[in-house]
N, C-alpha and C positions, 0 to 999 in steps of 0.2 A: 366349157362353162365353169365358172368357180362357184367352189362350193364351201358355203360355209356350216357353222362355225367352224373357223379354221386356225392353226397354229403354224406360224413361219419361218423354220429354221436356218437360219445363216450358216451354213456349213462352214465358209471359209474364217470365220470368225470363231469357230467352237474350234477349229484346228490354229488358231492362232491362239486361241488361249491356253489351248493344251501346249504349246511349244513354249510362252510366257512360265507358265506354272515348273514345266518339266524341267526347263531350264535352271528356274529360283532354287528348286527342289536338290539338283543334280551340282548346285556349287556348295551344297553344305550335305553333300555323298546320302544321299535320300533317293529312293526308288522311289516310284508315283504308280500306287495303285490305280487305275481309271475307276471309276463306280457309274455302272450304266442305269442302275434300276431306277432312278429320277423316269427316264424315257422308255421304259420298259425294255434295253438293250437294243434298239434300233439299230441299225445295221447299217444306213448311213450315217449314223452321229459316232458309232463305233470305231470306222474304218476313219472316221476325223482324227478319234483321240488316241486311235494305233499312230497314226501321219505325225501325228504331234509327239509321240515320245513315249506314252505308256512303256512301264515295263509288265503290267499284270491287269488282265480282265477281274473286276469285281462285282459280285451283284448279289442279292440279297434273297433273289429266285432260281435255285436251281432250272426252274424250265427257263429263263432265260439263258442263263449260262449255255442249257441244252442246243438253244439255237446258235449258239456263239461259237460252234466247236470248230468249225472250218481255221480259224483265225489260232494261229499259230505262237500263243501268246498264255502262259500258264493263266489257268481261270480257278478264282478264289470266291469260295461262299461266303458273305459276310453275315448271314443269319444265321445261329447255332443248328449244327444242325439238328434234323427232327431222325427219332428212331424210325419212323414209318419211311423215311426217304435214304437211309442207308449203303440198299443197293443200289440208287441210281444215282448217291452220291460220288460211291468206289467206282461206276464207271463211268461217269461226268467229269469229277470236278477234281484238280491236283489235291489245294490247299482250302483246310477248313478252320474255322477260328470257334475254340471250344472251350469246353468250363465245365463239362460235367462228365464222369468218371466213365460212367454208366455206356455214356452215346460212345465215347473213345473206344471202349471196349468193343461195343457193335462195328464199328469201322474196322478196327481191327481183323474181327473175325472175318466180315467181309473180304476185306482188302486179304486173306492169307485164302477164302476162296477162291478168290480170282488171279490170285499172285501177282497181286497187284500193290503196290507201295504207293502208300498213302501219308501228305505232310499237312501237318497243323501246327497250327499256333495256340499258344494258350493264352488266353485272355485272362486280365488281371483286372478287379475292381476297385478304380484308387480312389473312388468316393463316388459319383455322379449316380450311384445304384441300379444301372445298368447292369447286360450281362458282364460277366468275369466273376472268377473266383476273390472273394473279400479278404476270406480269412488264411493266410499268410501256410499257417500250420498245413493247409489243407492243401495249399497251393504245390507245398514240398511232398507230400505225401502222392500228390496225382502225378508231378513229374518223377517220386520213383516207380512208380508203378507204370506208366506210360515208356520211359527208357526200355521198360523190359519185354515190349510188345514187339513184335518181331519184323512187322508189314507196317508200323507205326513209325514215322520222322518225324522227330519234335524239332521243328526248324527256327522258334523264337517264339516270343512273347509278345501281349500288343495290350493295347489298352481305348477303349471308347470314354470320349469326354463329351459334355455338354447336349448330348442327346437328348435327357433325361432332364437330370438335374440341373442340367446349367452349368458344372464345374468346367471353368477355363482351363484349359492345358497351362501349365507354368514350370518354370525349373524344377523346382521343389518337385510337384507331383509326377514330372517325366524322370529327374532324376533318381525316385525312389523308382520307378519302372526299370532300371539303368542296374541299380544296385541289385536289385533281385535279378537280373540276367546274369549278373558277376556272380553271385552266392552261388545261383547253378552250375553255371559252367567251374566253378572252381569246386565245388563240393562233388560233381557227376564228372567231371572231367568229361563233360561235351561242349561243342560249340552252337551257339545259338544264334546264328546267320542275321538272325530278323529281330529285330524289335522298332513293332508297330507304333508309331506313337501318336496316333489317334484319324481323325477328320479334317474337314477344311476347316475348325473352329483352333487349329494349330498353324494356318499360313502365318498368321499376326506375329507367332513367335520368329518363324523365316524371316519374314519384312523389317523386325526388329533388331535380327542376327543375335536372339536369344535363346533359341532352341538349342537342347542340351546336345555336345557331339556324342555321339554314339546313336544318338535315336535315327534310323536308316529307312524308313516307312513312311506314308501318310498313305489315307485310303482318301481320296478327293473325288468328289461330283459335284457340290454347289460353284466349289473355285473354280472348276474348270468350265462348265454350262450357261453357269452364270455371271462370273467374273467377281466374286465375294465372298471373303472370309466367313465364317458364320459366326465367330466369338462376339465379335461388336457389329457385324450386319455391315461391314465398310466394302470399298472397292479395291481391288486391287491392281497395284500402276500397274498397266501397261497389259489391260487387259479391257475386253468389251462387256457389257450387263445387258445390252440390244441383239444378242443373238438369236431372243424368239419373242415375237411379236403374236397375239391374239389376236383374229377381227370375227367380229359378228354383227350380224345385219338386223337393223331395224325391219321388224313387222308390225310394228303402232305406233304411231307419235298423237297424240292426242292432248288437249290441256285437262285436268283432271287437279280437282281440291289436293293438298298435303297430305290430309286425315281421310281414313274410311270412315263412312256414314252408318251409323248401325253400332249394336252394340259389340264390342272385340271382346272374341274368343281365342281360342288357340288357332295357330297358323298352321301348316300340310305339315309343319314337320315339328307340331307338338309344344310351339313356343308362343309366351302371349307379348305379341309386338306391340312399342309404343310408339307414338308419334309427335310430330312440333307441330303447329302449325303454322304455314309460309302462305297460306293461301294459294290461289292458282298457279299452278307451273304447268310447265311444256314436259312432257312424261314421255319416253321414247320405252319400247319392250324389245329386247331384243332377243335370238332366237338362241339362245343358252340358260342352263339351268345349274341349281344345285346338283343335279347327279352328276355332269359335269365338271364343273368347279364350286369353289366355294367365294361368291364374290367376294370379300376381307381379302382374296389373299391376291388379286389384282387392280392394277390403277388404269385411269382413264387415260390415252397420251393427251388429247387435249385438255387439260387441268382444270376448266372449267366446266366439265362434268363432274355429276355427282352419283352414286352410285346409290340405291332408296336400298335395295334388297331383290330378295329374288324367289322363287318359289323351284319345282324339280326341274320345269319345261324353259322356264323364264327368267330375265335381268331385269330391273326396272331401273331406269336413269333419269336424273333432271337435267335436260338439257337445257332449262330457259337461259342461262349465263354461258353458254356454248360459243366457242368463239367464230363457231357458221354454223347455220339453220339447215338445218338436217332435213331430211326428207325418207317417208321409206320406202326401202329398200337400201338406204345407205349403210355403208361400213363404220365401225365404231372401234378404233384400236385399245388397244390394251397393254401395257407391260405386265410381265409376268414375277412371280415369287417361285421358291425353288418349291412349296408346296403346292401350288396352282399349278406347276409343270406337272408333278408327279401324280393331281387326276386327271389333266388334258390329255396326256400323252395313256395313262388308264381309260380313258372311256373309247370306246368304238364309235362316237357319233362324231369323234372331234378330228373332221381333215388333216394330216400335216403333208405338209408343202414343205420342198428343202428348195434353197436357193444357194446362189454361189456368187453373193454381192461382193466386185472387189473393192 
């Protein structure tokens, strides 16, 4: 029996975007980070984007990484790390992307516990005011101090864009990431293997063949999951954006006024909603909620649904301009957003179903 709410993954299609991507990525000499925590590191979406070309597991949760360890592929933490998670950093995770003196030092110590060698990245802040180090001065003073840790590889530099602030990856701001790799390595007389040059909000630059050469990284999950850049929200050729479908079932279709009746207060989650009035419509509920998703961040596939709002348990829809008359217990699809993935795939109520559509 099928159960829903449920989330429908296309395997074959998250492995053919991963080999699109890897491919784009690998003719202008880029590794491709995979980034799992969108899906909380799934294990069949995982074992898609090894098939596809990964050269490094990414994820944002050390306990995922933890499950990922079978898989033969260096696993990198891309959330700084926390002091309190140290020791199960040194024996989890190869590489760490870091910014702050203090934590470097804790690894360190660790890592010469357990004799164990440990590689990070330093992260640089080139405006979007995310993590990385800003201030320049600072930046030199942690790589001499970091050279001199014994259990510690400074393996390259990397930088987050557009997370934050919005800032677009562009020449200008990768190639000053470029210049600061050169000042090191020529002033410490090390090599600096990596330099990260951001997210999926840098395909644009691949696609345009303006991405600066040297830059040898991306950390990609929206490109590859979803098949879209993130800088201008576009598609990318030769890649699919249908690799996961939502369905949830109607449990009330009833006609019901626009406007609630009574005076309006605040809503379950503290907000005072307004309304139009359209008069009678055809109202379907379906059986998802806010704790779930947040409906803003999913569409209806048939387009003339409208989506009213929703409460923690519930969806409410206007299906009166539906393009078939619905009935319940019926299925309601959905397209997905890379934010709507990443609470579906977070809630424990929400099915997924893998398929292998070819």
């Amino acid at each position: 029996m099928m159960r829903y709410p449920r989330i429908e993954i296309d395997l074959n299609k998250i492995r053919s975007n991963t080999q699109t991507i890897v491919d784009m990525c690998h003719r202008h000499h880029i590794d491709v980070v995979g980034v799992t925590k969108v899906f909380c590191a799934e294990k069949e979406i995982v074992e898609q984007m090894i098939a596809g070309g990964i050269s490094i597991i990414g994820d944002s949760r050390i306990e995922n990484l933890i499950k990922l360890k079978s898989y033969d592929l260096p696993k990198l933490l891309l959330r700084l790390p926390m002091l309190s998670q140290v020791e199960a950093i040194i024996e989890h995770v190869d590489i760490t992307l870091n910014s702050e003196l203090r934590i470097i030092r804790a690894l360190s110590e660790e890592a010469a516990k357990k004799q164990k060698r440990h590689q990070i990245i330093l992260m640089v802040d080139l405006g979007d005011l995310r993590e990385g180090i800003f201030d320049e001065e600072t930046l030199i003073r942690t790589v001499e101090s970091v050279i001199s840790m014994e259990y510690i590889d400074l393996i390259g530099i990397g930088t987050n864009l557009t997370c934050y602030g919005g800032i677009l990856p562009d020449k200008d701001n990768l190639e000053r990431l470029l210049a600061i790799r050169s000042y090191i390595e020529k002033t410490y007389n090390i090599p600096l293997k990596v330099v990260s040059g951001g997210n999926s909000s840098s395909i644009y630059l691949l696609e345009s063949g303006k991405i600066p050469e040297g830059i040898n990284q991306l950390r990609l999950g929206e490109s590859i999951v979803l098949g879209r850049e993130t800088a201008f929200g576009l598609k990318i050729k030769g890649t699919s954006q249908d690799t996961m479908i939502l369905q949830c079932e109607i449990v009330e279709l009833q006609e019901k006024p626009s406007v609630p009746i009574g005076v309006i207060g605040m809503d379950a989650f503290g907000h005072v909603p307004t309304f139009e009035d359209h008069g009678m419509r055809q109202k379907a509920i379906c059986a998802i909620g806010k704790q779930d998703v947040n409906p803003d961040d999913i569409r209806p596939l048939d387009q003339d649904i409208k989506i009213l709002g929703g409460s923690s348990d519930y969806m409410i829809l206007d299906v009166t301009d539906a393009s078939k008359k619905y009935q319940v217990g019926d299925i309601i699809s959905f397209s997905v957003s890379y934010g709507s993935v990443l609470s579906l795939f977070t809630s424990a109520y929400i099915n997924k179903v893998y398929v292998s559509n070819e």
